[in-house]
C-alpha positions as CSV (number, residue, x, y, z in Angstrom):
1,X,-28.7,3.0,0.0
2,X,-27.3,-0.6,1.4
3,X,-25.9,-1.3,-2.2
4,X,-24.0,2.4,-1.9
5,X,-22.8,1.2,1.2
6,X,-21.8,-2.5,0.5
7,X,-19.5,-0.9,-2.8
8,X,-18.2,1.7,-0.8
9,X,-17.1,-1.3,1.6
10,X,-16.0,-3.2,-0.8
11,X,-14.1,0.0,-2.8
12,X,-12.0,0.0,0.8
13,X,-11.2,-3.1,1.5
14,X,-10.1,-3.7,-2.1
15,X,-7.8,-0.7,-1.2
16,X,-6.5,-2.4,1.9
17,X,-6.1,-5.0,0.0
18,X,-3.9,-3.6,-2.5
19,X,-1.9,-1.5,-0.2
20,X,-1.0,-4.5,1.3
21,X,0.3,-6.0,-1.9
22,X,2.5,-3.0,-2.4
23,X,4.2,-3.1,1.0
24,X,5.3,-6.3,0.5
25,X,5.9,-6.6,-3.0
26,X,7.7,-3.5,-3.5
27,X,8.4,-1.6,0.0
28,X,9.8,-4.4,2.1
29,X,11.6,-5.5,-0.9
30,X,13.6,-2.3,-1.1
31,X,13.9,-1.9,2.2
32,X,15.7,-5.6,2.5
33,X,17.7,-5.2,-0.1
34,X,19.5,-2.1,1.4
35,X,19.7,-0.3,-2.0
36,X,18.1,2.6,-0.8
37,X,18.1,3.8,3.3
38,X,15.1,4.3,5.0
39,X,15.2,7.9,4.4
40,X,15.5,7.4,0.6
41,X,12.6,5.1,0.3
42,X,10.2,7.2,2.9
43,X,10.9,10.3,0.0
44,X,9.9,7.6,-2.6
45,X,6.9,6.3,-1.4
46,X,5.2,9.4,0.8
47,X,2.1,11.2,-0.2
């Protein structure tokens, strides 16, 4: 059971991880750059 647990921490903060990454390789990016309003890139990147 503690290795199921250790991967499933591990799954999550790999997630994090990556998330993280995408905000500020993509996200902020766009949203500096002014291309698209804050609107536009909400619709872009929601669920």
């Amino acid at each position: 059971h503690i290795s199921a647990i250790q991967e499933l921490i591990e799954t999550e903060q790999r997630y994090i991880s990556d998330l993280h990454i995408f905000a500020n390789e993509f996200i902020k990016p766009l949203s500096n750059s002014r291309i698209l309003n804050d609107y536009e890139i909400e619709q872009l990147f929601s669920d």
